[in-house]
N, C-alpha and C positions, 0 to 999 in steps of 0.2 A: 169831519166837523169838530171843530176845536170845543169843549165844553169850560163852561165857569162854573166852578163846583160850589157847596155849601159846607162849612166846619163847624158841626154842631158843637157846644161850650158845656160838655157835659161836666158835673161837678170832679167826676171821679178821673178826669181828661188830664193830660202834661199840660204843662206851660210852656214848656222849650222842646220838649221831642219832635213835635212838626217841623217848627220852624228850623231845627237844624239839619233834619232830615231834607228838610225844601228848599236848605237856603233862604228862608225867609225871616219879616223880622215879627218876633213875638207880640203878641195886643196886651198881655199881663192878665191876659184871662186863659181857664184850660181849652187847649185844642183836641178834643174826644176823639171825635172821627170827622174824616171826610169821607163825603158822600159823593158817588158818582153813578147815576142814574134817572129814571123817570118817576121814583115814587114819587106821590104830589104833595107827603110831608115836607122835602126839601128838593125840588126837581134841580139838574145840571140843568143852564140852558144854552144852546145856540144864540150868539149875537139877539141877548137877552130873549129868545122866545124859550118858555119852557119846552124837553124833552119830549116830558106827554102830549104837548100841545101838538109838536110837531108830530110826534109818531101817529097821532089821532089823523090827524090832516093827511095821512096816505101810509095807512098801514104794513100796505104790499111791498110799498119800496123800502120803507124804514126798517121795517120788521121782516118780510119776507114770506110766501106762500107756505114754508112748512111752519114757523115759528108760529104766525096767525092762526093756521088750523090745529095747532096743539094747546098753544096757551092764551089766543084770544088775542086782539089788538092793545094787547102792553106787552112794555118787556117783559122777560121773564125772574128777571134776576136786577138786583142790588149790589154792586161793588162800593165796597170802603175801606179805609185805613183808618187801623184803630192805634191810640197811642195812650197807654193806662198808664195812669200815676197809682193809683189806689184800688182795693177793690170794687168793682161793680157785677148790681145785683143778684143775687143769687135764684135762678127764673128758669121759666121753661117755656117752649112752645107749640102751640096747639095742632091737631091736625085739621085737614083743610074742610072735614065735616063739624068740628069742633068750631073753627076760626066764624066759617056762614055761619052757623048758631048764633056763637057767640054775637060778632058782629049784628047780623038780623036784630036779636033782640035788644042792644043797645041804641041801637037805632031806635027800634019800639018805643023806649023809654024817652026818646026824648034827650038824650044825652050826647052833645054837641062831641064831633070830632074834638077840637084841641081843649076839651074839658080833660084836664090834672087828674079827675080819679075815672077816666074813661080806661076800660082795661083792653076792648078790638079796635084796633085802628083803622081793618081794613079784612076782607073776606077768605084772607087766603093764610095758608101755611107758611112755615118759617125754618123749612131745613136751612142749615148754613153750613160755612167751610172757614177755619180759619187759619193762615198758612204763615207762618211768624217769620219777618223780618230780622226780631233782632230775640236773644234766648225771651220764650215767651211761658207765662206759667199759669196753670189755671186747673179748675174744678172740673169733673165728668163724670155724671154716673153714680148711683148706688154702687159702692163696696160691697162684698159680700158679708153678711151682718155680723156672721160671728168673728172675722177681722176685726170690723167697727169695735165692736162687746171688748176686743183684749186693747183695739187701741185705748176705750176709753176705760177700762179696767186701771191702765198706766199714770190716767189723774189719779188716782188714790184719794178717790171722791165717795164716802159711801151712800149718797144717799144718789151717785150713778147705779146701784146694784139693778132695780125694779129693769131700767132699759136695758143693761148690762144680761139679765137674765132673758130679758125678751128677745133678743138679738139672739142670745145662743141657743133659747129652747124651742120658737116657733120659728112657722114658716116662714120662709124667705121674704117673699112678696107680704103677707099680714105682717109680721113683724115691723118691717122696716116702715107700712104705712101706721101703723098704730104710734113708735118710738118718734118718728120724723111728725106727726099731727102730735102729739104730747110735748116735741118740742118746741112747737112755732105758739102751742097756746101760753095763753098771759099766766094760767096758775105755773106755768113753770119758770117764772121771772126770778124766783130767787135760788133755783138751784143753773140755771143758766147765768146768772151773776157767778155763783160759784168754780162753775166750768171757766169762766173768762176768767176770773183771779188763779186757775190754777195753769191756765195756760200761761198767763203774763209772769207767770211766776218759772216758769220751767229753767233747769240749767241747761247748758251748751252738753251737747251729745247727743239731744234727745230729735234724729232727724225725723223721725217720721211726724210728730208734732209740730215744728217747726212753723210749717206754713200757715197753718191753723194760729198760731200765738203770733205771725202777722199780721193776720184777719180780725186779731181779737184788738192788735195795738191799731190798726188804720181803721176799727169800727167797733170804739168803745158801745158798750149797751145792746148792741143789733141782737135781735133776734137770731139773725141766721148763722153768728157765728158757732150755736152748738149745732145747728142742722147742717152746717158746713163740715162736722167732720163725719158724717154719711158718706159722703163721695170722694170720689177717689182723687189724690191731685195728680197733675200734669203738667211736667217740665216737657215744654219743645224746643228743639236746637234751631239756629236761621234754616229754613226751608221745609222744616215738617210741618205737616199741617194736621187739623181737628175736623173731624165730621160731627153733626151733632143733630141728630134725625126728631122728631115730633116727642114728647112726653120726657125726653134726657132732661136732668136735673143739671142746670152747670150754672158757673161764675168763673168769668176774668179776671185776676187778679195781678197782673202787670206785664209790658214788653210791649213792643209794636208788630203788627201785624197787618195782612192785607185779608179781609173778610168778604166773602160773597156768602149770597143766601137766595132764595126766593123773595121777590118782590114786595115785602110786608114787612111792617114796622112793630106786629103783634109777641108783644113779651108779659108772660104772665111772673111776680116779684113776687117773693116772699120775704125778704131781707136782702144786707148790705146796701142798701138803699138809701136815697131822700125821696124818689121817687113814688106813686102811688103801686100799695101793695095789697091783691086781693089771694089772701090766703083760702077762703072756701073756694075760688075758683080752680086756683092752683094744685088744690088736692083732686079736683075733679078730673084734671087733666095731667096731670107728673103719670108716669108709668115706674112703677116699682118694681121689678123684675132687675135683679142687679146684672152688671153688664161692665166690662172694664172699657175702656176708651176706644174708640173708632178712629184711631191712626190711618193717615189716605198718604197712599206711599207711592209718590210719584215715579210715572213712568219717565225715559229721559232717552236722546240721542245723541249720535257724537257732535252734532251741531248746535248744541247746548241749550235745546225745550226743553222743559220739565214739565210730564202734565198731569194734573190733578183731577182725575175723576172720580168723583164722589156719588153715592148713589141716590142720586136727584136730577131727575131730568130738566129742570130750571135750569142750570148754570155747570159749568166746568171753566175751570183754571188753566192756562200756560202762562209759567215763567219764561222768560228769553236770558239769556246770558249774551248779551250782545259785545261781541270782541273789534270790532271795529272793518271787518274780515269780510265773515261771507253774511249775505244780507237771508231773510226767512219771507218766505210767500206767506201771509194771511188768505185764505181763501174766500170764495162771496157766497153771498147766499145767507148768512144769518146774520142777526144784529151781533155786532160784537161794539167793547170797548176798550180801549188800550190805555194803560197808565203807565209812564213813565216813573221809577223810583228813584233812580240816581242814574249821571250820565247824561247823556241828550242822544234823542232817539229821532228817527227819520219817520216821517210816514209816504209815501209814494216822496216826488221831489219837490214837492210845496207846503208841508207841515211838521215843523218841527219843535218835538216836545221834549219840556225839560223838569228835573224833577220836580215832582207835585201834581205835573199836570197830565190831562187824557183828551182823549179825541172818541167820538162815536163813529165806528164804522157804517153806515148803512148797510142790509143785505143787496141792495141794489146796486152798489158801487163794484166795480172790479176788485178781481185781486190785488191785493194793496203789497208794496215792497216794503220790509221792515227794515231798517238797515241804523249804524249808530255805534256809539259803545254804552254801555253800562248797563242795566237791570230793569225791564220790562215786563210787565203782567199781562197779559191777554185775557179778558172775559167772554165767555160766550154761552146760547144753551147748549146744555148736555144732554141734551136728546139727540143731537145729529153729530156729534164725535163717534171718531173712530177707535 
């Protein structure tokens, strides 16, 4: 089933990275992500009928007997392409006892789904995976503090000493929650002005600062840029990818990328943002336990898969490296979806995708022949890989 996607126009989105990645032509507004799935924020649909609608209308065939008894008659998973101009937000996401809460009581209140300072979108968790296309760079994770303490030792700032000192002398986990709430609150506006003028200020040599004093120039004022040098940064090369489990602290801050996740739109913000940002909720739910990044190091064959299993039974990733040569069996039995990146790609001998575009497999359809040349993603859950 051929899908028509949606390209949300997020502020912090390329203007031309899709469109040259797609062959397409640019609107002059940013293209964030495209989305390819059943959430009912932006559903793909089939010759205009929504995903959901469809998968709703005959669970068993769309979805399949195991995927239905694990996770229920929706997909399981969220496929997108992400294309960052700037940073965006610096957030976390909830666990799936966290999310019902959350959700439940927003509901309670009275607080319409597409209301702006709605913080649950939807009842479920938000593991995701992100596997970069092109060099991709981003935030993860608490640093461990007393790191933090000497990086920000090197502003040569003294009125950083009080965090400086909290960092080196207490506990890991208390420290790093006490210094990261002292600096997302408002009394710390003017020594967080000062961290921004000293970053904006740095000379060439200073790399480990570096990316930070980019966060400061693409988000003059934000709050989060002194909470942003908490975590640790992440340079990925084309084909590595990021895990990034319930309570991780992260931000994207540029490169294109193919993202999967669990089926939920639920992002709790602290900064880098325009977006609505709920700081007391975010503390309730960030996990402080410092942690260096969750790198998911693809398994591969000589027939050029690469597969990304991440520890989330929602979703699992293959790449195809499609040579033009020998064609690859998709197997039946789960929901899958396939995106075409660059190239033109076969689907059995009646569908053929070209970049930008995906098709939904039914679990109910036979195994489907992949065949084509160029660069292919395969979505599926990661419950029933091998």
């Amino acid at each position: 089933m051929r899908l028509a996607t949606t390209i949300r126009p997020y502020d912090w989105g390329s203007v031309t990275a899709l469109p040259e990645l797609f062959e397409t032509e640019p609107t002059g507004r940013p293209q964030a992500e495209l989305w390819m799935g059943a959430h009912p924020g932006a559903p793909s649909t089939v010759d205009g009928v929504p995903l959901n609608d469809l998968i709703a209308r005959d669970p068993a065939a769309t979805l399949g007997e195991r995927s239905t008894a694990r996770f229920g008659p929706a997909l399981p998973y969220l496929l997108k392409v992400l294309a960052i101009e700037r940073p965006l937000s610096l957030q976390v996401h909830p666990t799936t006892a966290q999310a019902e809460a959350g959700f439940a009581d927003e509901n309670a209140r009275g607080i319409p789904l597409d209301d702006a300072t709605r913080t649950y979108k939807d009842a479920s968790h938000k593991p995701e995976m992100v596997c970069a296309i092109t060099p991709f760079h981003g935030l993860c994770g608490f640093r461990d503090p007393a790191a933090t303490a000497d990086l920000l030792d090197r502003l040569r700032l003294p009125d950083l000493r009080p965090w400086i000192g909290t960092l080196r002398s207490g506990e890991p986990e208390t420290a790093l929650r006490t210094v990261f709430a002292q600096m997302l609150d408002d009394a710390s506006r003017p020594l967080r002005a000062q961290v921004e003028r000293a970053l904006l200020d740095l000379g060439p040599g200073d790399d480990d600062l570096a990316p930070y004093a980019g966060i400061a120039r693409a988000c003059p004022g934000d709050p989060g840029i002194v909470a942003a040098l908490l975590l640790h940064h992440v340079d990925l090369l084309p084909g590595q990818a990021l895990y990034l489990g319930a309570g991780v602290p992260h931000a994207y801050l540029g490169g294109i990328g193919v993202e999967i996740m669990a089926n939920s739109d639920n992002v709790l913000r602290c900064g880098l943002t325009t977006k609505h940002v709920d700081v007391p909720e975010l503390m309730r739910v960030v996990g402080f336990t410092p942690a260096g990044p969750h790198v998911v190091h693809p398994g591969h064959d000589a027939a050029g898969e690469h597969h990304y299993r991440p520890p989330a039974p929602e979703f699992a990733l293959t790449r195809y490296e499609l040579t033009g040569q020998a064609a690859h069996t998709l197997p039946c039995g789960v929901p899958r979806i396939v995106l075409c990146l660059d190239g033109e790609t076969h689907l059995g001998d009646g569908l053929t995708l070209r970049p930008g575009q995906s098709a939904f497999v039914p679990a109910a359809a036979p195994p489907v022949r992949l065949s084509g040349k160029g660069t292919v993603y395969g979505a599926e859950p990661g419950a029933f890989t091998v």
